[in-house]
N, C-alpha and C positions, 0 to 999 in steps of 0.2 A: 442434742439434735440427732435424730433418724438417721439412716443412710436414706428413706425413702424422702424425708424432709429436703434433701439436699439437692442445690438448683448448679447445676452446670455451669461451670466462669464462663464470664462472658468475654471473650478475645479482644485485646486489646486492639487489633486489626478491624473489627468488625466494628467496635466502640467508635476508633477514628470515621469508618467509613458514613458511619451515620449521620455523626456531625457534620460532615459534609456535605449532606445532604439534606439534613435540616437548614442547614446554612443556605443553599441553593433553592430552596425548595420556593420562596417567593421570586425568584428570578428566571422561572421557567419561561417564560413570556422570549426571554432576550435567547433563551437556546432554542424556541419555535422560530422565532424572526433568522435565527441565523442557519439552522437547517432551510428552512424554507428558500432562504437565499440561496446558499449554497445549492438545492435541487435545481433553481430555475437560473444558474449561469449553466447546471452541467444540462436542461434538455438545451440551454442556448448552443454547449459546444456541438450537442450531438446535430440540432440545425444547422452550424456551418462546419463541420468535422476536417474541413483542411483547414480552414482558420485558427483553430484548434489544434489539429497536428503540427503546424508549425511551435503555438507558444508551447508545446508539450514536449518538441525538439529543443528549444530555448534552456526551459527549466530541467530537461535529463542533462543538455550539456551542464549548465551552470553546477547542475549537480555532482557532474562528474569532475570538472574544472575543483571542484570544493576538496572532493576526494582526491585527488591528486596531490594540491596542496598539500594536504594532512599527511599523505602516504610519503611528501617528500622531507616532511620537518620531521617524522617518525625516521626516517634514514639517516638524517645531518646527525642524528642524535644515538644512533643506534652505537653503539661499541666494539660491535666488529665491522673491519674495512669491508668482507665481500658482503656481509648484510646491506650495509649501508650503501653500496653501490647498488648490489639488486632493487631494494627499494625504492631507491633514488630514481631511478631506472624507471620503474614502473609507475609511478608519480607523474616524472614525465611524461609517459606514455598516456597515464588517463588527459592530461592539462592540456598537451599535443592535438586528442582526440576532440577533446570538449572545445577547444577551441575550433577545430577544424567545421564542426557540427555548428557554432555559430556562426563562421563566415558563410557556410556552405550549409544552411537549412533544406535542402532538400533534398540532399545529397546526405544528409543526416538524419531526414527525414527514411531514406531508404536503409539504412545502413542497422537506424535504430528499430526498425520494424522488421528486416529480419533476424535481427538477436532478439526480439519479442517473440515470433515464432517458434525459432530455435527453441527459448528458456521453455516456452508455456507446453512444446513437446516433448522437451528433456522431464520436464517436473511432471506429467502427467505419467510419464513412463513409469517413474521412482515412485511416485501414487499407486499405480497401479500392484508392481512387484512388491511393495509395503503391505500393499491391501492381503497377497498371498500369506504373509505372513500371523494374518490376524484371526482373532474368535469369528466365528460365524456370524456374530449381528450385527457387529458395526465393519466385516469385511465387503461386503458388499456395497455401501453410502462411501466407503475410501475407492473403489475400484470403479464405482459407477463416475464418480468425481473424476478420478483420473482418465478414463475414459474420454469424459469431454475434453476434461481440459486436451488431453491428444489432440482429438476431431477438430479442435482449435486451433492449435499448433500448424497441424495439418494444412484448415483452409487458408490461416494468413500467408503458409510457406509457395501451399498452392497458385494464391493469387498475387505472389509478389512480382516483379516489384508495382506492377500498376494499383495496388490494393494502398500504398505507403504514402497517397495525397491522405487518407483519411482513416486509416485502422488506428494510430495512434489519438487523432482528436474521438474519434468512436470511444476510446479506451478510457479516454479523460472525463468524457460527459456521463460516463457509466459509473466511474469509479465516484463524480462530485454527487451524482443523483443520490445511489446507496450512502456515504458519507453523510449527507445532507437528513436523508431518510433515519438514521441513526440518532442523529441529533433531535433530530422534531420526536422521536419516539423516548429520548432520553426527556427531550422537555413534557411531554404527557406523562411521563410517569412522575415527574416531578411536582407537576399539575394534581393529581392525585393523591401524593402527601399531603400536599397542603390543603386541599379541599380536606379529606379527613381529619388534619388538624384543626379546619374551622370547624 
């Protein structure tokens, strides 16, 4: 055999991925129904966006209550005493928090909307100063990004706290749309396969 005869291994990675895909590939139907769904609860949050922002206060405490947990069986467990204290420590500080945010949704509604602004003008900052550091063609799409993400930052900080009945359910109905959108695009391409395969 040639060196020119000779066909490139095929990656055991890409081999799996396939399969996968052939496997999926008649089941596209059930990933369209389930983007689909998924898009028409998020334009429902963005139609009632405090309704929204409350379950969206719900599920960041639970979330946080979750972390807590973990952050305190990680200290019970740890082997030095002042590790295990500080950790311990902070566990309870998240559980403390996520609890306080379910008794008190609106009040966690506030509290969690401006650590959204806070984050989304911190990240867009470190976006930005990243962007300084890059080649010229993809400097500009990181700095343009970070950019808004600031101008973001910016307006929720701006219009807080009257802004915190609904920037969080806003944020939820945005993020199930795109998610949703993902998914029905993953199921067309899956569509696709398998037309070719017939």
């Amino acid at each position: 055999m040639t060196i020119g005869d000779a066909t490139p291994p095929t990656s055991p990675l890409h081999h799996d991925i396939g399969h996968v895909l052939e496997h999926l590939r008649g089941r596209w139907r059930w990933f369209a129904a389930f983007g689909l769904l998924t898009m028409f609860f998020g334009f429902v949050s963005l139609g009632v966006a405090g309704l929204a922002t409350l379950v969206s206060v719900y599920l960041i405490a639970a979330f946080v209550i979750l972390i807590g947990a973990i952050e305190i069986t990680i200290g019970v467990k740890a082997h030095k005493w002042s590790s295990r204290v500080f950790v311990v420590l902070v566990g309870l500080l998240y559980v403390v928090a996520g609890s306080f945010a379910l008794a008190n949704p609106i009040s966690g509604a506030l509290g969690f909307t401006l650590m959204l602004g806070a984050a989304l003008l911190a990240t867009g900052l470190v976006r930005i100063i990243f962007a300084t550091r890059l080649p010229e063609g993809p400097k500009w799409y990181v700095a343009f990004a970070g950019v808004v993400t600031v101008l973001l930052g910016v307006f929720i900080i701006a219009g807080w706290p009257e802004n915190s009945a609904y920037v969080l359910g806003i944020f939820l109905g945005v993020d199930m749309v795109i998610y949703g959108a993902s998914w029905l695009n993953f199921s067309l391409f899956l569509r696709r396969r398998a037309e070719r395969a017939n």
